[in-house]
C-alpha positions, -999 to 999 in steps of 0.1 A, spaced: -1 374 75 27 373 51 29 362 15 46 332 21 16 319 49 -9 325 25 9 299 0 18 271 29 9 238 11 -12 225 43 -42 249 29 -70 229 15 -86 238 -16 -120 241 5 -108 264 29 -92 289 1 -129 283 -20 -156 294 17 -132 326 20 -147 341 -15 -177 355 -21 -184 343 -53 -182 304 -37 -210 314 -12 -229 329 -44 -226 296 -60 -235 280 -29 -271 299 -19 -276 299 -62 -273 259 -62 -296 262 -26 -323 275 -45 -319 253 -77 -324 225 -57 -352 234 -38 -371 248 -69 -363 214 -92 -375 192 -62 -401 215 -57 -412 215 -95 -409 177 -98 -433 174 -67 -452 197 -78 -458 177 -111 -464 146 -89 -497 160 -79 -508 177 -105 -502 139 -122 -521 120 -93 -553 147 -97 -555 146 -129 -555 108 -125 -578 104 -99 -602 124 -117 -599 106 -148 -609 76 -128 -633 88 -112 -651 99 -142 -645 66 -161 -659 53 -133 -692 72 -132 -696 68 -170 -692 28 -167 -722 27 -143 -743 46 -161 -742 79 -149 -718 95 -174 -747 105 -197 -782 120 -193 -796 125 -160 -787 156 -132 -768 124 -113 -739 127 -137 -732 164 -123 -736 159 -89 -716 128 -90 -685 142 -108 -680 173 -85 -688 152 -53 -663 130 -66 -635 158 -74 -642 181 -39 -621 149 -22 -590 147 -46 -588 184 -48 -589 191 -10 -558 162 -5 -539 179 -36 -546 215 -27 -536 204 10 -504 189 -8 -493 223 -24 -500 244 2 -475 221 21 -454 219 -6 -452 259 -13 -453 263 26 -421 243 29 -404 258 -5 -410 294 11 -394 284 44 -364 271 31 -358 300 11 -363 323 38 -341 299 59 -311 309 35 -316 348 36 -324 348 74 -295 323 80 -267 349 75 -286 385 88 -291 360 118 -256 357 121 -240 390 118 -269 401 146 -259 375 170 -218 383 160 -231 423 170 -247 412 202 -216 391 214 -190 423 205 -210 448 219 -216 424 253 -178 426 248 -169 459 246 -198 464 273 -167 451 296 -184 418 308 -162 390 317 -156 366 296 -175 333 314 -203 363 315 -203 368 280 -200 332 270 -232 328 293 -250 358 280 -240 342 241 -259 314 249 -290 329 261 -286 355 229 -282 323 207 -309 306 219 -334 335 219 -322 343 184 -323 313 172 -362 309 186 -375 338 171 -361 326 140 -378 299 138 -415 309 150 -411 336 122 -402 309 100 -430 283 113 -457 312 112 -450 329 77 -442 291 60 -479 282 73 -495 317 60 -479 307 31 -494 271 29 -531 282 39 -531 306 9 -515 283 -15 -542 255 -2 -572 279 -7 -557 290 -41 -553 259 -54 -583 243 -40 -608 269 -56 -583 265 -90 -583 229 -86 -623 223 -89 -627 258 -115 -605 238 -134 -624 205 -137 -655 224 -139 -688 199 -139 -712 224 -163 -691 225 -188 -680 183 -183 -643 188 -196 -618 207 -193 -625 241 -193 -596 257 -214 -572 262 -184 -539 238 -197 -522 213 -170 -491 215 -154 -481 181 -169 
C-alpha cells in the first residue's frame, strides 16, 4: 500500500485505533479495571451482608436472654454464624472463581488465537484443498475452543473451592465466639 491509501478519508477512526498496540493495551488494561472494581464492589457487598447478619443475629440472642451468662450464649452465637459464613464464603469463592476466569479468558483469548492462525497455515502449506482446510478449520476451532474452556471451567472452580474454604475458616476465626467480639482482624468495609 501507498501513502496516499493509507490517508483515503473513508478510514474510520476505529479501524486506524485496533491496528496499534497500545489501543489493545488500553483495551485488556480497562478489561481488568472493570472486572477488579465490580469485583471489589461485590466483594464489599458481602462482607456488608455478614457483617449484618451477624450483628442481628447477636442482637437477637442478647434480646432473649441469652447474650449474658450461661454456656447457651456461646453455642448459640457460633451455631448462628456457621450458616451466614458458609453462604458468604460460598459467595467469594464464586466471586474469586469467576474473577480468575475472566482474567485468564483475556490472556488465553489471544495465545488461543495465534495457535489456531498456526494450525490453519500449516494445514495450508500441508497442500490440502481449500474446502479441506476450511473443514479441518472448523474441527481445529471447535476442539480448540473446547479445551479452552474445560481449562477455564476446571481452574475457575479450583480457584472457588480454595477461596470458599479460605474464607469460610477466616469468616468464623474472625467472629470468634470465646473471645465475644471482634477479635482484632479489621473488616473489609
Amino acid at each position: 500500500m501507498s501513502d496516499e491509501q493509507l490517508n483515503l478519508p473513508c478510514r474510520s477512526i476505529l479501524a486506524t485505533a485496533l491496528r496499534k498496540r497500545r489501543t489493545w493495551v488500553a483495551l485488556f488494561l480497562l478489561a481488568y479495571a472493570l472486572i477488579i472494581s465490580s469485583s471489589w464492589n461485590i466483594l464489599l457487598s458481602i462482607q456488608t451482608w455478614y457483617n449484618n447478619t451477624i450483628a442481628a443475629s447477636v442482637g437477637v440472642n442478647g434480646a432473649n436472654g441469652q447474650g449474658s451468662g450461661g454456656g447457651s450464649s456461646n453455642s448459640s452465637n457460633l451455631m448462628t454464624s456457621w450458616w451466614p459464613a458458609v453462604y458468604a464464603s460460598v459467595l467469594y469463592g464464586a466471586l474469586f472463581g469467576v474473577t480468575a476466569m475472566l482474567a485468564t479468558a483475556a490472556v488465553a483469548l489471544p495465545a488461543t488465537l495465534v495457535t489456531w492462525i498456526t494450525v490453519l497455515v500449516l494445514l495450508a502449506f500441508a497442500g490440502k484443498p481449500q474446502w479441506k482446510l476450511v473443514r479441518e478449520g472448523r474441527n481445529v476451532t471447535r476442539d480448540i475452543a473446547g479445551i479452552a474452556f474445560k481449562i477455564l471451567i476446571r481452574e475457575g472452580n479450583i480457584v472457588a473451592a480454595i477461596c470458599a474454604v479460605m474464607s469460610f475458616f477466616l469468616l468464623l476465626w474472625r467472629k470468634s465466639p470465646s473471645l465475644g467480639k471482634d477479635d482484632g482482624i479489621t473488616s473489609v468495609v
